[in-house]
Structure formats: C-alpha cells, structure tokens
C-alpha positions, 0 to 999 in steps of 0.5 A, spaced: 539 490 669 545 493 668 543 500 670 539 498 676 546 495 678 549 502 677 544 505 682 545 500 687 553 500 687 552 508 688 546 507 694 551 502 697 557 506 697 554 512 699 550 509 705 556 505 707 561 511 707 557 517 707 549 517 710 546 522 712 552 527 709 549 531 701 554 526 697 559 521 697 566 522 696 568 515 693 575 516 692 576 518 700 571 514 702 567 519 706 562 525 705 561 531 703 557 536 706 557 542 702 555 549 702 549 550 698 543 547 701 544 551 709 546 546 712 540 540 710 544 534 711 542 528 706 541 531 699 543 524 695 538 520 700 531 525 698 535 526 692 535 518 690 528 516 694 524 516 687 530 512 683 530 507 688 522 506 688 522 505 681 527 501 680 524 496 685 530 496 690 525 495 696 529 494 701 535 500 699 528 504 699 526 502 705 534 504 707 533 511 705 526 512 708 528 510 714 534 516 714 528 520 713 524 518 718 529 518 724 535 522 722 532 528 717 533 535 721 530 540 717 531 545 724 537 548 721 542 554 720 545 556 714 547 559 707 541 555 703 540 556 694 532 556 694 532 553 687 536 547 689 533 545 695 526 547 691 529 542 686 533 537 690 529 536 696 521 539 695 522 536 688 525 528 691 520 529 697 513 531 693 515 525 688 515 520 693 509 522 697 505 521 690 509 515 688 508 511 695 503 516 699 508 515 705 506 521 710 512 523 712 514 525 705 509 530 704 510 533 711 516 535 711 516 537 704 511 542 706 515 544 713 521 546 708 516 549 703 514 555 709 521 555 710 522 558 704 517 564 704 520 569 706 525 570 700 519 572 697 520 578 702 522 584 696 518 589 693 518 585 687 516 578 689 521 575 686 525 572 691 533 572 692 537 567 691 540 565 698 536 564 705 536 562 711 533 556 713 533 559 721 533 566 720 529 567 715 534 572 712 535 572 704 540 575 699 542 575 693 548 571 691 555 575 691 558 574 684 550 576 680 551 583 678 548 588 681 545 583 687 540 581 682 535 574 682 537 569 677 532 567 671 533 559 672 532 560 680 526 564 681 523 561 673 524 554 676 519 554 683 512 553 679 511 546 679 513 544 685 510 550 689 503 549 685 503 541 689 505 544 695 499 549 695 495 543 692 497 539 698 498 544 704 491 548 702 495 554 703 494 559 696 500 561 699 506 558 695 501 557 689 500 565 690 508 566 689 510 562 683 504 566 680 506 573 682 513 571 678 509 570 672 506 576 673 512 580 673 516 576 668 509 578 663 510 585 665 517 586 663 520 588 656 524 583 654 529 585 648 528 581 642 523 577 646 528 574 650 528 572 656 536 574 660 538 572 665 539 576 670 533 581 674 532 585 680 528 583 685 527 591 687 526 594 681 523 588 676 527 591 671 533 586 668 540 588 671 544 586 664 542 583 657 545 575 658 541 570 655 542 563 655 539 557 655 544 554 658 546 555 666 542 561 669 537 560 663 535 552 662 530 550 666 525 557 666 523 555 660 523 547 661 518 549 668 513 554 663 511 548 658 512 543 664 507 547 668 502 546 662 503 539 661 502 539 668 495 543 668 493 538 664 494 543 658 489 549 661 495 553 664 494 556 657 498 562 659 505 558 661 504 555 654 504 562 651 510 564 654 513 557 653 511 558 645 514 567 645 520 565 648 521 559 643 520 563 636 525 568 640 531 563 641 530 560 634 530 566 631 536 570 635 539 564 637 539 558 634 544 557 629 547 551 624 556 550 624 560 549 617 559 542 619 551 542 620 551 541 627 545 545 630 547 549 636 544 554 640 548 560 641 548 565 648 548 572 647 550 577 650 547 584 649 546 582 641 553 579 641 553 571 640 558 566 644 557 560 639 558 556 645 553 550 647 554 547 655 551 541 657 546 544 662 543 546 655 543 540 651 536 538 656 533 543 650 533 537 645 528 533 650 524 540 651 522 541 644 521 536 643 515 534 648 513 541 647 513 540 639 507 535 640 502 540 642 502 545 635 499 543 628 502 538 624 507 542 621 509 546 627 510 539 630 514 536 624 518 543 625 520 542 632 521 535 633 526 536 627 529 542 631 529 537 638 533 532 634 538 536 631 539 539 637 539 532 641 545 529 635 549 535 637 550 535 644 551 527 642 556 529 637 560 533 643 560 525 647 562 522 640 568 527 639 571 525 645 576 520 647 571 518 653 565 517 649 563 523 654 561 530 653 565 536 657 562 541 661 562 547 655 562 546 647 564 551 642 563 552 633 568 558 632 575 557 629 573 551 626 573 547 632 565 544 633 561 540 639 568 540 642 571 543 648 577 549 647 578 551 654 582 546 659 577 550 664 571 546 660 573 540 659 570 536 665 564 532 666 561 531 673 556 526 671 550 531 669 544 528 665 541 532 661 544 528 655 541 522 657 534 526 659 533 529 652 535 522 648 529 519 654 524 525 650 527 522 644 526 515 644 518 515 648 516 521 642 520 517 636 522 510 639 528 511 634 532 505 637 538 510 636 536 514 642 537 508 646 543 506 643 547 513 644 544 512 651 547 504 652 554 508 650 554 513 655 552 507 661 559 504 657 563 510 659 560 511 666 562 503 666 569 505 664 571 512 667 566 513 672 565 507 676 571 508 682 571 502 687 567 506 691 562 510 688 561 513 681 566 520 680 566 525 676 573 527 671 575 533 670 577 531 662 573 528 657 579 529 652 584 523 656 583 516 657 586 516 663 582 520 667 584 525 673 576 524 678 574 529 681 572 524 688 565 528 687 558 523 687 554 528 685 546 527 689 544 529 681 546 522 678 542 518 683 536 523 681 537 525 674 543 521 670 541 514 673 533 514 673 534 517 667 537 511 663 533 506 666 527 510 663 530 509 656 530 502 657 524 502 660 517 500 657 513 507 656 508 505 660 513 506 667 512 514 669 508 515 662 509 522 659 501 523 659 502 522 668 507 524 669 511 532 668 519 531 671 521 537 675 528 539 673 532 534 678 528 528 674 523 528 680 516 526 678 510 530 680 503 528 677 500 531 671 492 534 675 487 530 671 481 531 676 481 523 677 488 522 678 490 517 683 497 518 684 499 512 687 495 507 682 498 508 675 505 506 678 503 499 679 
C-alpha cells in the first residue's frame, strides 16, 4: 500500500540520518533537535511508535523500541512545553503500551507523567506552559500576555493524564485534569465561549481571544473525547463539550458570499474571518459528537461537520499545490485561500486528512477518501525530497521552496491517518478507541476492555 510505503521512507530516513534526534531534517540529512520538549531527545521515534505498529512495519517497530529501551533519557534539563510532551511522548508511549502491553512503554510514560507535576504548583492549579524536566521549575511562555496559561495547553492533559492514573493507581494526575475542569466550570465566559488565554493566579481570563484554531482547538476535542473515553458517563464533559458547541455556531460560525462555511476568531466581540489549518480537525470533531443527539440535532451537526470538512478541502483545491496553507481567509472577495505571504505555507499537518477519516467512517462518502487520495498525490509531488518528506513554505507555487523540517506529527497524525482512511472501520474502531490529539490512540474504558485483543 502506498501510504505504508510513505512511512517506511520517512522512518527510514529518519532512522538513517537522525535517530535519536526530534526530527529529520531531510534536505541537510541530519536532525534536528529543537527547543520545545526540554531536551528529551527522539520525539519522531515515540511519536511513530503506533504508526509503525498498525501498519504492521515489525521490524521498524522492532527499530524504534529498541531506541526506547536503550537509548531514551528521560534525566534531562531543559525548557520543556507540557502540552507537546503530554501530546507527543505520554500520548506515543501510553498508545503503545495498549496496543502491544509492552512494559517499557508504560514506565516510562509514567516517570515522564510525575515529571510533569509540579507545573501544577500555582494558586489556581492550573498549570504553566513551560517546565523544567530537572528542576521542576515552571513558567509561562513569554509571548502569552500577561504570563498567562493557554486554553489548548492546560484543556488538552484530560485524557492522556486519566490513563496515567488508571495505570500507576495514583489519583494524582486524574486529580489535576479534574481541578482544571473545575476551574474552567466556575468562570464566566463571555457569550459562552471559552478565550484563549487564562491566569494560572488568579483564574480569571487575561483577554477575550477565542479560536478554535491554534490556542483553542483541541480543548474542545479533549471535552467530547474525554466522553466517548468514559464510555459516555463523563456526563460533565459532554455538557460542556455541547455549551461550548452552541456557542461557536451562534457567534462564530459563519457562510462566505460564495457558500463556504467557516469559523471565525474572535477578538473581544470583533470577528478575524480567518480559518487556520489547526481548525479544520473541527469537521471530524463535530461530526463524531454529532452521533450522540436526537436525530435531528445529529442531522444538524453532521451537516455543519461536512460543510465545515468541504471548506477546509476547498482551501487544498484552490491551491496551485493541491495542499492547503497554514491560514485561510473570506474577507475582500477572497475565500479559503491565504492572503498573507506569512501564511502560505504548509509543514505537513493533518488536520485535513483527521476530519475526512471522521467523515468517511461516519458517512462512508466515498468523497472523503477521494479527497484524502489527492493530498497522498500531492505529498508524493511536493513533499517527498530524497531524504524524507518536507514541508513548503508556499502552497500557491508549483515549484516549491522546503522548509528541510520532517515534522514528528506526520509520522503520528498525517501518515496514520491516511492509512486509517483507507483502512477497514474495524482497525482502531471508533467505538474502542478515542485518538488524543497527536493521533495516538487510548482506549474507550469499557469495564471488559482488553486493550491488546481488539487489534488483532
């Protein structure tokens, strides 16, 4: 299959110019090591882990768990983002204890997990954005105002910190997640919705941003996640997930001149009609909560999922690359296409490609997996350098400048989620199985749920 062929020449590259490093850098032939996760080393190798399970690339597999066993270092010191260690290495770890119930997986996942703890350490709970994986010392990121936490950030630790207390028996990590929900209850939020930017000191938001792009998405995925994880009992998270929901289609949502539907960010009452690509996981969201209402809420919804899933395609289709830029706008007659040279590019995401796999296992449209064929098509075209797969910096040229970066997320997210859309519903089914926001699969709590039986 061709997609398996992808991530066999993207694992191969890595593992021959850069293991042990956090990504490839395919043009230069090395790696790259990066400053977001604290000096942790290997984040394309945990981030893979799953991908290569699934698609039954054993001895790669066997490659990458080895690098695990040996070589990962998890004594380290450095600026570390909470959310991408949680998404990138908790989530690749704990997906593949579940999926193989190898030891090693689950161990380290918990040591790193207790490393995490003390950015808890504030008056509110909720936790800063950076640590300290040595010290323990936290902070919040420079550019966020006002030393504030990010939506995003603290709204996307729920699922993955629930199976670490599951796991380890220490209420703990189960404790903090529900703290933050707790927080996040109490607030007001501003026509209902949920900005950006919050206090770790004073609970209080620091300004009144609200997208459901970058800084916003995947709270709101992890709320109707944490649900479906619970087996539909976490009746509070789902609660929240529907509030928040009514909210974005009453202030947010929107139709352009032309009939795309779209969601707005907001600014203090003021909409931006800009889409980025980080929103467009929105489609496949919607439409997986949309299977819970009455029958003509579920006909809303899933309506909205796919009008929502045909703009952000239609921002790949108006593209001289066939592959969508970073940021899209509808204002002066322009729609689903990028204005700003500064958003033009494309670094391999796959929030496309996530909402078309929702789409296609919940409407089996046979649309969806022809729109996910042409992004493989363009990948192919674009993308594929001699060494690796690359990003480029615009979509809008045919003959594309790389930005030399295989990013860890298309090996987790971009590639596994291609193969799924072509796949047969039974692999990872939705009913088993909640994907965090990296694409690594945890597994839904039915009380006579044996993890490792239902991928056979």
């Amino acid at each position: 299959m061709k997609i398996k062929e992808m991530m066999k020449f993207a694992w191969d590259n890595y593992k021959q110019y850069a293991l042990g490093k956090n990504e490839l850098r395919p043009l230069t032939k090395n790696g790259h090591i990066g400053n977001m996760f604290g000096g942790l080393r290997g984040a394309t190798v945990v981030d893979a882990l799953d991908t290569l399970y699934i698609m039954e690339l054993e001895e790669e597999f066997q490659e990458a768990k080895t690098w695990v066993e040996k070589s990962f270092d998890l004594n380290v010191n450095g600026e570390a983002s909470l959310f991408e260690v949680n998404i990138r290495y908790i989530g690749g770890l704990l997906a593949a204890y579940y999926l193989t119930g190898e030891e090693v997986f689950k161990s380290k996942a918990l040591e790193l997990g207790e490393k995490l703890l003390p950015a808890f350490n504030t008056p509110t709970g909720i936790p800063r954005g950076v640590i300290n994986l040595g010290s323990g010392m936290s902070w919040s990121w420079g550019w966020a105002s006002a030393g504030s936490s990010i939506l995003a950030e603290f709204g996307t630790l729920h699922l993955e910190f629930l199976h670490l207390s599951e796991l380890s028996g220490n209420p703990v990590f189960a404790e903090k997640v529900l703290n933050i929900r707790k927080v996040l209850k109490r607030v007001e939020k501003p026509q209902g919705l949920y900005p950006n930017f919050l206090s770790p000191v004073t609970g209080n938001w620091v300004q009144h941003h609200v997208s459901i792009g970058g800084l916003g998405d995947s709270f709101y995925e992890y709320l109707i996640k944490s649900w479906l994880m619970s087996d539909k009992k976490d009746s509070e998270a789902k609660k929240m997930y529907d509030d928040a929901l009514e909210a974005i289609e009453k202030h947010l949502v929107k139709k352009s001149a032309g009939g795309l539907t779209y969601i707005a960010e907001w600014r203090g009452g003021i909409l931006d009609h800009k889409m980025g690509h980080l929103a467009c996981f929105s489609g496949g969201m919607i439409a997986l909560g949309a299977e819970h209402g009455g029958e003509e809420r579920k006909q809303h919804y899933m309506d909205l999922a796919a009008e929502i899933t045909n703009t952000c395609h239609e921002s790949y289709a108006r593209s001289d690359t066939k592959l969508g830029p970073e940021a899209f706008r509808f204002d002066a007659g322009t729609e689903a296409m990028a204005t700003r040279l500064s958003e033009r590019y494309y670094i391999l995401r796959p929030e496309v490609v996530e909402s078309y796999v929702y789409m296609w296992r919940l409407t089996h449209d046979v649309k969806y997996r022809q729109w996910g064929w042409e992004v493989v098509k363009a990948l192919e075209k674009h993308c594929r350098v001699e060494a690796g797969f690359s990003g480029i910096r615009d979509v809008y040229t045919t003959v594309p400048t790389h930005d030399n970066m295989q990013q860890s997320f298309f090996l987790a997210e971009t590639l596994k989620y291609l193969y799924l859309l072509f796949c047969e519903d039974d692999v990872l089914s939705l009913d088993d199985w909640v994907f965090n926001t990296e694409a690594h699969p945890l597994p839904v709590n039915h009380s006579n749920f044996k993890a490792k039986a239902s991928v056979q």
